[in-house]
Steps between C-alpha positions, in 0.01 A plus 500: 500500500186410327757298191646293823213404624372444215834309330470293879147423492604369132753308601321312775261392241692372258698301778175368627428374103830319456447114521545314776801338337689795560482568815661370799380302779623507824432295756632444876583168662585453868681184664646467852843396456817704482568655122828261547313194509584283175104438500506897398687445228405110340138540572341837511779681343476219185122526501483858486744516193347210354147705482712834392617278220203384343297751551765690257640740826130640574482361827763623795494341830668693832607217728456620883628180749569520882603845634287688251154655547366194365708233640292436798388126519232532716335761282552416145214293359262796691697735256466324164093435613514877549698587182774654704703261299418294195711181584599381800686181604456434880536236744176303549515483892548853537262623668368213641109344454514522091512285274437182728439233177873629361644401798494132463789525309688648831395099709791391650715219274264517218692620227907560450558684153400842391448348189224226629351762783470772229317246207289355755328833640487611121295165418283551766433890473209446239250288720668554859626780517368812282234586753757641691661758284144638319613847566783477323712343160688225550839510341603168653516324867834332594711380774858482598741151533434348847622694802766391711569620871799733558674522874764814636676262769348143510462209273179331458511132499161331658183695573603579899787724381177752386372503805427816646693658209392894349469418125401687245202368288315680197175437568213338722523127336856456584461662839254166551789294348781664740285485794465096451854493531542707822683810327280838562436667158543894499399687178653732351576614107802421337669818520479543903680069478857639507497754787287325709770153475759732543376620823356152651143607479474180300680157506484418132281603205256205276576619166664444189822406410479873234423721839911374594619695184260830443452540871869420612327247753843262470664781652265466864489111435682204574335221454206383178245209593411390114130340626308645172229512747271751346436779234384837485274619258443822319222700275627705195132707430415813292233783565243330275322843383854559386544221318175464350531921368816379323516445090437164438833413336665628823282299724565232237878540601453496852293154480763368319777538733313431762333148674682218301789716373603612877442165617722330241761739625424529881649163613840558332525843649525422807716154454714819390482740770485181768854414339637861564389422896651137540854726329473746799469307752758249377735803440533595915535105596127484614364122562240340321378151630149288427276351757557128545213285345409407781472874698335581137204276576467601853458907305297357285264331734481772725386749243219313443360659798553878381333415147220334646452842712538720179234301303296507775572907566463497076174370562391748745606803284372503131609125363277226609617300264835522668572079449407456186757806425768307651398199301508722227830627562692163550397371239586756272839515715541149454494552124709787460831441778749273484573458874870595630433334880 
């Protein structure tokens, strides 16, 4: 007994001397979407190999999305604060009141590309928006192509066939939008969308055109308002203890692939997964029409009203500088996006 312990206590310590090039590093990331979302595989999926592979296979990352004990939206940046994960990539209006300067990304008809939404938050991040995320690293801020609004039974045309209307919105800057329209936003996360237009408990779902392929949503759809009327945003953090404990050529390797890498990459992704939507919904005979230009300006003028209510709620909860954000914002928008309406 006494040459186990002994050969054990042995062991231990020459496991404890090895370098820290040998040994392995695992770390846990949580998102919210199902593990069949493309964005599992193109974005976190990539990144996570990408850091396996030049760190030499020293670092492992377990992937936990929607379903799993860490897929819950709501709770997710709380658990990479916490270090009940180390990464976490989470929707930025879930839960609600954080994060107010991020969301002026989410202002109704500022911004149409993922690409332009997802440069623009990452140029303003440094001055604007860092005081937001101090408990945490930032791995990159982004935003998905411009939302359209998705019906079960009736086609949208002008702004009085929303009224009175159950639609689904993803957070509290596009339930200001929908309101201004006469439709009556009901949250709800992405995986609860299907069931819920299945049943009626909702008239149509403001999403994007990705949620018609890895959700199935063409299947309890008919009919695909392309508006581009706004964009959702998202965080993509790290425990920062974590990080900062890490080797410095493996914290090297995260930096790299993260910020400007991701957003060089972000945009195209989700032209990609976008595509796969506009293919399913096009594969059951759903329809897809525009807003005249005329109806267009009558949205756009009308949702004037629900930003000028989130700067001033903005201003009232952590971002008094909530105008020249916006200002900010356009004109970073203005620079980056090519406009499609």
């Amino acid at each position: 007994m006494r040459r186990i312990v002994i050969g054990s206590m042995t062991a231990v310590l020459c496991l404890s001397a090895l370098p820290a090039a040998a040994q392995t590093i695992e770390l846990k990331m949580s998102h919210f979407v199902a593990p069949t979302h493309e964005w599992t595989k193109d974005f976190l999926g990539a990144w996570a190999s990408e850091v396996g592979t030049r760190t030499g296979g020293r670092v492992k990352i377990e992937i936990y999305g929607a379903g799993s004990t860490f897929g819950n939206a709501a709770r997710q940046y709380d658990q990479v604060v916490n270090g009940v994960v180390d990464i976490a990539n989470g929707l930025r209006s879930i839960p609600a009141g954080r994060f107010t300067k991020t969301s002026i990304i989410e202002m109704p008809f500022l911004v149409n590309s993922a690409d332009a939404a997802t440069r623009t938050l990452w140029a303003m991040y440094p001055k604007f928006l860092a005081d937001e995320y101090k408990e945490v690293k930032v791995l990159v801020l982004h935003a998905h192509n411009g939302a359209l609004i998705h019906t079960r039974s009736k086609q949208i045309a002008k702004m009085e066939d929303l009224k009175g209307m159950r639609i689904r919105s993803p957070g509290a800057v596009t339930n200001e939008f929908l309101k201004s329209l006469g439709a009556e936003p009901v949250g709800m996360p992405p995986t609860e969308i299907y069931e819920n237009l299945q049943k009626g408990v909702i008239e149509g779902v403001a999403t994007t055109w990705d949620l018609l392929n890895t959700a199935k949503l063409a299947e309890v759809t008919k009919y695909h308002l392309d508006v581009g009327a706004y964009v959702a945003s998202f965080y993509f953090v790290m425990n920062k203890q974590r990080y900062e404990g890490l080797p410095a050529d493996v914290r090297k390797a995260i930096d790299d692939v993260s910020g400007d890498w991701l957003v060089e990459r972000l945009g195209g992704w989700w032209d990609r997964w976008d595509e796969l939507g506009r293919q399913a919904a096009a594969a059951r005979g759903n329809v897809v029409n525009r807003l005249a230009p005329e109806e267009r300006a009558r949205w756009e003028k009308d949702g004037q009203a629900a930003i000028e209510a989130w700067l001033q709620r903005m201003e009232k909860e952590g971002a008094p500088n909530a105008r020249e954000l916006y200002t900010e914002a356009k004109r970073l928008v203005a620079q980056f996006e090519k406009r499609r309406f």
